[in-house]
FIFIDREN-951139 format. One record per residue: residue number from 1; residue in three letters; z, x, y of N, C-alpha, C, O in turn. Coordinates in nm, 2 decimals. Atoms other than C-alpha are relative to their C-alpha. Layout:
N
- pos, code, n_up, n_east, n_north, ca_up, ca_east, ca_north, c_up, c_east, c_north, o_up, o_east, o_north
- NUM, ALA, Z, X, Y, Z, X, Y, Z, X, Y, Z, X, Y
...
END
This chain:
118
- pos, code, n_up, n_east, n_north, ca_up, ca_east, ca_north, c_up, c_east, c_north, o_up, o_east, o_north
- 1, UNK, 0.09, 0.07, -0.09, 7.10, 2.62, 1.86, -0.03, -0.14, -0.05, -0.07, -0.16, -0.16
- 2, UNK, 0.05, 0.09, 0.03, 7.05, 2.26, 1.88, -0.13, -0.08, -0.01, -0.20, -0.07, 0.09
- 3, UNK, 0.15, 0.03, 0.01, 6.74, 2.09, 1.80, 0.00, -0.14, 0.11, 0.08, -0.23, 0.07
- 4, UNK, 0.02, 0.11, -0.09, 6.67, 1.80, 2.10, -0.09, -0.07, 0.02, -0.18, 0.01, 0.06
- 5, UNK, 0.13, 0.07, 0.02, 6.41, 1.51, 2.09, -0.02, -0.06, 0.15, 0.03, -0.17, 0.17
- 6, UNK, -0.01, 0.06, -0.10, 6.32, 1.44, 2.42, -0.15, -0.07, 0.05, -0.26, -0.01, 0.04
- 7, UNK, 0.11, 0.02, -0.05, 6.08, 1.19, 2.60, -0.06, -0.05, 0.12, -0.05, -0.17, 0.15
- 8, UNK, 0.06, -0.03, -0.12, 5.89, 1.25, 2.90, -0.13, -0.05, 0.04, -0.23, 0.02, 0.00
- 9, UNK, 0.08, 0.07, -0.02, 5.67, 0.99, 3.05, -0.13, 0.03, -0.15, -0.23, 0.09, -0.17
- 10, UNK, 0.09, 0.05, 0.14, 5.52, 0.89, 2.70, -0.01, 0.09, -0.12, -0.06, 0.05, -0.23
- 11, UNK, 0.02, -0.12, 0.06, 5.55, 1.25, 2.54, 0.14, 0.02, -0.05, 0.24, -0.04, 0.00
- 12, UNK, -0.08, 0.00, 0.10, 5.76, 1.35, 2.28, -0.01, 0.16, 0.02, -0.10, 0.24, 0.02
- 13, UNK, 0.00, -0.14, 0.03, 5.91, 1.68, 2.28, 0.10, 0.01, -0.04, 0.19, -0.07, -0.03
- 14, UNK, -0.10, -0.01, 0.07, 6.12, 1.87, 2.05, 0.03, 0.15, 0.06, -0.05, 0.24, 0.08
- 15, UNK, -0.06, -0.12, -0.10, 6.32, 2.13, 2.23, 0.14, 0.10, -0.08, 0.21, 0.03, -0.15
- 16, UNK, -0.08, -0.05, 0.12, 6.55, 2.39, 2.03, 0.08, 0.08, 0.12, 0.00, 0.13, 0.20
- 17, UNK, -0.03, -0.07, -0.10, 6.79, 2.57, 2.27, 0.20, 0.03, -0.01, 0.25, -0.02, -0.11
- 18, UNK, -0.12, -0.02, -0.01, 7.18, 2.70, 2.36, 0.03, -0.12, 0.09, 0.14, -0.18, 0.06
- 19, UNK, -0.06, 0.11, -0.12, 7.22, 2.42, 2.65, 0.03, -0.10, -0.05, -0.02, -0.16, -0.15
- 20, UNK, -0.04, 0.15, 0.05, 7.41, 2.13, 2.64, -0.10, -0.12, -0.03, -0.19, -0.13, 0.06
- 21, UNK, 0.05, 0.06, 0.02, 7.24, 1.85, 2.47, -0.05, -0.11, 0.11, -0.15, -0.16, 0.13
- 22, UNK, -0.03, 0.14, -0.08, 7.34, 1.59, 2.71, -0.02, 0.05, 0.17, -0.03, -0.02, 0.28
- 23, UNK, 0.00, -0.07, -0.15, 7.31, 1.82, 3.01, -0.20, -0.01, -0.02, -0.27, -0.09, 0.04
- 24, UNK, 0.16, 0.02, 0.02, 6.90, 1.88, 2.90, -0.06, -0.15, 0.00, -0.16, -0.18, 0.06
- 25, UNK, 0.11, 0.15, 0.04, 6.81, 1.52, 2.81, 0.07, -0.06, 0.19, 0.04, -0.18, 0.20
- 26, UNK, -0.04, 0.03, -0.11, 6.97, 1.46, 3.19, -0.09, 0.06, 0.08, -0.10, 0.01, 0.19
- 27, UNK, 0.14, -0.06, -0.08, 6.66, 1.71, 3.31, -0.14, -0.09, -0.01, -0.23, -0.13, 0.06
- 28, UNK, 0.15, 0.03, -0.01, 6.41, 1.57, 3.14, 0.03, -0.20, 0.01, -0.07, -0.26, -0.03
- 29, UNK, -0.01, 0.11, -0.08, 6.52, 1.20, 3.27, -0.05, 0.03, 0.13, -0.14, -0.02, 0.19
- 30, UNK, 0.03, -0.02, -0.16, 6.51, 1.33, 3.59, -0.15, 0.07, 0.04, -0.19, 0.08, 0.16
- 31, UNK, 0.12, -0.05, -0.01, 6.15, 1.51, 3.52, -0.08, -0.15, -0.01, -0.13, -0.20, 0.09
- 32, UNK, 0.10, 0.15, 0.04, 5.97, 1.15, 3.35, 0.04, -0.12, 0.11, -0.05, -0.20, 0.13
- 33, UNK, -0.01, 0.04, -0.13, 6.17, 0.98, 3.67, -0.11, 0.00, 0.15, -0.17, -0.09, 0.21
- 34, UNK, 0.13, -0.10, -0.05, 5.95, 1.22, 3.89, -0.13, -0.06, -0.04, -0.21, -0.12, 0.04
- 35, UNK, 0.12, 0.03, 0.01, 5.68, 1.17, 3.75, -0.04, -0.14, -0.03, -0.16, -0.16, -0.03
- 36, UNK, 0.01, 0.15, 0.02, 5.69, 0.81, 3.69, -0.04, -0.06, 0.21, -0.13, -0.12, 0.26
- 37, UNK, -0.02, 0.01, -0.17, 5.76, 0.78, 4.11, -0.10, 0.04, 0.05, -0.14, -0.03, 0.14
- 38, UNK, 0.09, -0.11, -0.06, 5.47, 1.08, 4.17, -0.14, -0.14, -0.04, -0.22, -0.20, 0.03
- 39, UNK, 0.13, 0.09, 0.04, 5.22, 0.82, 3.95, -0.01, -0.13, 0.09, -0.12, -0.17, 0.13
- 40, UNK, 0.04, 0.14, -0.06, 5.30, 0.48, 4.14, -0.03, 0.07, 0.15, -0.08, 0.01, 0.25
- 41, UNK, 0.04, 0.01, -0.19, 5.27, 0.69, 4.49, -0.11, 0.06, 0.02, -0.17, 0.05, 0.13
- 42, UNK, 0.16, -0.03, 0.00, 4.96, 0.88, 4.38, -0.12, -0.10, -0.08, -0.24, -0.09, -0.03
- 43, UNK, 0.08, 0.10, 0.03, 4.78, 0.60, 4.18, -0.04, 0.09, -0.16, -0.04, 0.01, -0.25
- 44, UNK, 0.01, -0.10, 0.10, 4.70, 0.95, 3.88, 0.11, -0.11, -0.11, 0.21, -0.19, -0.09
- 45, UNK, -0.06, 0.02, 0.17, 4.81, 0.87, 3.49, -0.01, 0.15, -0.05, 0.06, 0.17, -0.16
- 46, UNK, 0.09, -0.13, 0.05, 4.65, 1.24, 3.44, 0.20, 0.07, -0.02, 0.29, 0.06, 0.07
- 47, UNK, -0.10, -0.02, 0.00, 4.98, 1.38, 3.28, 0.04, 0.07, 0.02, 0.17, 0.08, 0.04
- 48, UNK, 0.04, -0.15, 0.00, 4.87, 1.74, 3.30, 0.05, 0.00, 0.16, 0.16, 0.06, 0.19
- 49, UNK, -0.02, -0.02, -0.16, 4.87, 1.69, 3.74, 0.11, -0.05, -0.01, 0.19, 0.04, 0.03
- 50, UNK, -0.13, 0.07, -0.03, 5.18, 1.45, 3.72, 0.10, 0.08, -0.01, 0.20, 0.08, 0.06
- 51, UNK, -0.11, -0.09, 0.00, 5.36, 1.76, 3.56, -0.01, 0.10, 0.07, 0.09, 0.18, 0.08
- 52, UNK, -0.03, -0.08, -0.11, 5.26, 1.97, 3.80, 0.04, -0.02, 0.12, 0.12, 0.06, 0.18
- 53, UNK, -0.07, 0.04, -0.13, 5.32, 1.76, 4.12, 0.18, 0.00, -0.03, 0.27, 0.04, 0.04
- 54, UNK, -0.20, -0.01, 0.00, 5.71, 1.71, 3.98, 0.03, 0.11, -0.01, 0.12, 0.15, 0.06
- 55, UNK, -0.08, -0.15, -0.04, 5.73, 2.08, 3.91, 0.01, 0.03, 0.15, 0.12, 0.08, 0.18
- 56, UNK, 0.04, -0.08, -0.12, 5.61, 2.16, 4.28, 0.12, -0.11, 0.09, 0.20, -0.09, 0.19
- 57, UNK, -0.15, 0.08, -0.10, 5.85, 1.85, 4.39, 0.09, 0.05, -0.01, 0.15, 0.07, 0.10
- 58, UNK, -0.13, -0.07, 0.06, 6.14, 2.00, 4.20, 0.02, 0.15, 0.07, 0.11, 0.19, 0.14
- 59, UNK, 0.00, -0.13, -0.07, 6.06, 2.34, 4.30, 0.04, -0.01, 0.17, 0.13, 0.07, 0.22
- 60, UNK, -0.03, 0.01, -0.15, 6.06, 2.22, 4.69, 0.11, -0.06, 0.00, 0.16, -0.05, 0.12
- 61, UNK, -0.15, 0.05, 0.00, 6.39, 2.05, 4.62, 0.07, 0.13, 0.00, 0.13, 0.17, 0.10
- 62, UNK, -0.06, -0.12, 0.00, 6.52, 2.38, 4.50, -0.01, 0.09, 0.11, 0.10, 0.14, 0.17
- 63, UNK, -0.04, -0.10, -0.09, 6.40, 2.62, 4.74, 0.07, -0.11, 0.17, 0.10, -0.05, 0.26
- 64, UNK, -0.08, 0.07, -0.08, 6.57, 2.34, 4.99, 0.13, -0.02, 0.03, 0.18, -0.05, 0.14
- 65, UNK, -0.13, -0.02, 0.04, 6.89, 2.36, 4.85, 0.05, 0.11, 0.05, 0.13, 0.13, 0.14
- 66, UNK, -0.01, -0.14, -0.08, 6.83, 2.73, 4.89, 0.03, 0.06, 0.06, 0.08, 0.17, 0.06
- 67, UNK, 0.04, -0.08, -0.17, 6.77, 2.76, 5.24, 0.10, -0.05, 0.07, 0.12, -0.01, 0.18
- 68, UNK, -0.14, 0.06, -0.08, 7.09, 2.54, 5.33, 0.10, 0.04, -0.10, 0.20, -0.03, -0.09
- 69, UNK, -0.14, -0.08, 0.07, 7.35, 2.74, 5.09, -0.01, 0.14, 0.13, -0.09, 0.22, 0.17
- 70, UNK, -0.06, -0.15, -0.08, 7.50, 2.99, 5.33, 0.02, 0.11, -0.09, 0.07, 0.11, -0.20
- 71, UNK, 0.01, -0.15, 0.07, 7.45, 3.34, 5.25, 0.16, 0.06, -0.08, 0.27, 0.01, -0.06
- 72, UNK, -0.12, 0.01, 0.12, 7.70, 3.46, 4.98, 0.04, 0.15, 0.12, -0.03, 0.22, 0.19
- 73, UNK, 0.00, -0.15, -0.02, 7.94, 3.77, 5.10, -0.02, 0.11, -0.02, -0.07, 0.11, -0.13
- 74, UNK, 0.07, -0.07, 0.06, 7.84, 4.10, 5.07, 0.17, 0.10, -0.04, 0.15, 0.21, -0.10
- 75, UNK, -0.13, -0.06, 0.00, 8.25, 4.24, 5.05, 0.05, -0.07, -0.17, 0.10, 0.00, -0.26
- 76, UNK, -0.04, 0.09, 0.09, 8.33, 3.99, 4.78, -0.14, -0.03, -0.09, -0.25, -0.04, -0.04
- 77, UNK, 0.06, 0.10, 0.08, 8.17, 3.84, 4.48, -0.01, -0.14, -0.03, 0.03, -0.16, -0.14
- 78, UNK, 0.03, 0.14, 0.00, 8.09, 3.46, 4.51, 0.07, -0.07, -0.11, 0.03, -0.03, -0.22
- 79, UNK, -0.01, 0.05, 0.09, 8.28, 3.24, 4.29, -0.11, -0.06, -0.12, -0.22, 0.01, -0.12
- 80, UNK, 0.12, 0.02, 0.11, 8.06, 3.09, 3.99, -0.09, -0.16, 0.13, -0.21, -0.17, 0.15
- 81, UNK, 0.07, 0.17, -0.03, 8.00, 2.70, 4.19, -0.06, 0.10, 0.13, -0.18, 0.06, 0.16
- 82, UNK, 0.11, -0.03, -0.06, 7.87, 2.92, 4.43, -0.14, 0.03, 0.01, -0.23, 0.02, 0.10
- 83, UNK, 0.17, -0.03, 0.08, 7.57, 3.04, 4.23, -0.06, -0.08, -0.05, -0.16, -0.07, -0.12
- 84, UNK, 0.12, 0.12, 0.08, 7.48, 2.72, 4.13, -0.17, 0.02, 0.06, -0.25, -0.02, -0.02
- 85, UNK, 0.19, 0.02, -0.05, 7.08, 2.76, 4.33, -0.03, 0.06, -0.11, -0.10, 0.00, -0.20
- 86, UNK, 0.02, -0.13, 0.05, 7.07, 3.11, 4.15, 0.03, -0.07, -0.16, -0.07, -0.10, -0.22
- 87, UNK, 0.01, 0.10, 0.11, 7.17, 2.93, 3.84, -0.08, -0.11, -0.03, -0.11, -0.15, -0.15
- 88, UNK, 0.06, 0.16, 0.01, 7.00, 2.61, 3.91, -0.18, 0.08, 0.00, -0.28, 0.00, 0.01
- 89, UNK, 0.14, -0.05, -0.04, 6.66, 2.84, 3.94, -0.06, 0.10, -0.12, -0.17, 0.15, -0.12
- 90, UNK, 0.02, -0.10, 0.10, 6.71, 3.06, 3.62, -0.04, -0.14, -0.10, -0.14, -0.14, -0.17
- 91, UNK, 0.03, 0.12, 0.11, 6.74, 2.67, 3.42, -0.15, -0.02, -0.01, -0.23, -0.01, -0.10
- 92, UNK, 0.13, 0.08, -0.06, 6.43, 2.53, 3.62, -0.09, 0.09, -0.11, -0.13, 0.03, -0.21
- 93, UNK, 0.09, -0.12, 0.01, 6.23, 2.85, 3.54, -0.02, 0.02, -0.15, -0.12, 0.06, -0.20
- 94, UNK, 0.00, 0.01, 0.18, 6.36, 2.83, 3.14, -0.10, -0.15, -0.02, -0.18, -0.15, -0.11
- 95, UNK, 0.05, 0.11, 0.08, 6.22, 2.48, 3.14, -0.14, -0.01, 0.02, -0.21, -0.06, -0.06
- 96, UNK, 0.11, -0.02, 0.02, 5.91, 2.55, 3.28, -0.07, 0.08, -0.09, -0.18, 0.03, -0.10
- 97, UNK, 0.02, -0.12, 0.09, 5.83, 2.81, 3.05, -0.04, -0.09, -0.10, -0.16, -0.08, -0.14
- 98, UNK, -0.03, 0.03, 0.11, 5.91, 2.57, 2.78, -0.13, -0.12, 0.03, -0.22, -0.13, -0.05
- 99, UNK, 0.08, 0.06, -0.03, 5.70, 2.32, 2.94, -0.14, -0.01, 0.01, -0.21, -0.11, 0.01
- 100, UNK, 0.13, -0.07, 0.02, 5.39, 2.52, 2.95, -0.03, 0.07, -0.13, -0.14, 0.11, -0.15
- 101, UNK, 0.02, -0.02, 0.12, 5.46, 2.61, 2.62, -0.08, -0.15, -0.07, -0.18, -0.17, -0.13
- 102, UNK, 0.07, 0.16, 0.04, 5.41, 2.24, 2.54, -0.12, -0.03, 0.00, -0.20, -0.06, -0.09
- 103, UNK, 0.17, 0.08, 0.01, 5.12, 2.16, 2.69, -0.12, 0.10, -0.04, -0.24, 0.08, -0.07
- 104, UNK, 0.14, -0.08, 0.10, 4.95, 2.48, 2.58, -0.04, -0.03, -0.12, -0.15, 0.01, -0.15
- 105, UNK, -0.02, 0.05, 0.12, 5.04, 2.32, 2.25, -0.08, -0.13, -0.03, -0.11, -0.17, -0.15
- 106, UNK, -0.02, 0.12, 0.01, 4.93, 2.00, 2.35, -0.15, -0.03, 0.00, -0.19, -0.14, 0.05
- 107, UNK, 0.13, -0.01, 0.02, 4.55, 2.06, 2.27, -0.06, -0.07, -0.09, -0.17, -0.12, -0.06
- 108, UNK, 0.01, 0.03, 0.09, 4.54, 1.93, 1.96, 0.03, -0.18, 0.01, 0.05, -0.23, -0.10
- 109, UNK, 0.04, 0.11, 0.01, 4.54, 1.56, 2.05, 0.12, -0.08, -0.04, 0.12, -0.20, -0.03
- 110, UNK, -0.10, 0.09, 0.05, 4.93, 1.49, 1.90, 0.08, -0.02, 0.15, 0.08, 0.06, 0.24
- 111, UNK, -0.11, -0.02, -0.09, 5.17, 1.35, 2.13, 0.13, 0.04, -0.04, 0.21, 0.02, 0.05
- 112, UNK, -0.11, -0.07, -0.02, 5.44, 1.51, 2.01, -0.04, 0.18, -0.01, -0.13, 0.25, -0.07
- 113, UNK, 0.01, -0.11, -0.06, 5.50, 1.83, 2.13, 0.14, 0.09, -0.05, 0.24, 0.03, -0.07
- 114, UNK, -0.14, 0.00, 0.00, 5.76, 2.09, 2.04, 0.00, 0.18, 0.03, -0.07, 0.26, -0.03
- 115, UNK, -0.01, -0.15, -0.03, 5.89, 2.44, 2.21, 0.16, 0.00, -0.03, 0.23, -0.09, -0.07
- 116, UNK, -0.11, -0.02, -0.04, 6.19, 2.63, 2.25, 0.09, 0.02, 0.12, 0.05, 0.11, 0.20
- 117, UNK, -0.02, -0.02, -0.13, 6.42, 2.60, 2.53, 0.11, 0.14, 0.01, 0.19, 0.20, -0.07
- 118, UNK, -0.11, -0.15, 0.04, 6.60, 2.90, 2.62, 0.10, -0.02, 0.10, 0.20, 0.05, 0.11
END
């Protein structure tokens, strides 16, 4: 498991996990992205709401994806690029975890932060 230092609108997290290095630090761009976008269109700094509006953004991206993937066969098994939602929904769902690990963590006043990603 690699150990990964990643940082997410001003926060410092240390993430320990199986996933590509370069593939994670490519989420959490695209999370402090988010939330960087969510703060100039809500006017909020509150870091705690910022990371919930990008989860609930992200999340509505996903079930969006979702609902325009055509239903898989039921004779056949789906290739793998097929399962990317079903894939793309098991990652999400690892990083939230890890995310709420964080900020349960994140009481104590340090900004850095550090879970494991699974």
């Amino acid at each position: 498991m690699d150990d990964i230092e990643l940082k997410i609108y001003g926060e410092t997290y240390r993430i320990r996990g199986a996933l590509d290095p370069a593939y994670v630090e490519q989420l959490a761009a695209r999370v402090d992205q988010r939330m960087r976008t969510l703060a100039d269109q809500t006017g909020t700094s509150d870091v705690r709401s910022l990371a919930v509006l990008a989860a609930l953004n992200l999340a509505d991206e996903l079930q969006q994806a979702k609902q325009e993937t055509p239903p898989e066969p039921e004779a056949e098994p789906a290739p793998p690029s097929e399962n990317l939602p079903r894939e793309l929904a098991q990652r999400l769902a690892a990083c939230n975890r890890q995310i709420e690990a964080a900020l349960a963590e994140s009481g104590d006043g340090s900004s850095k932060q550090s879970a494991k990603f699974a």
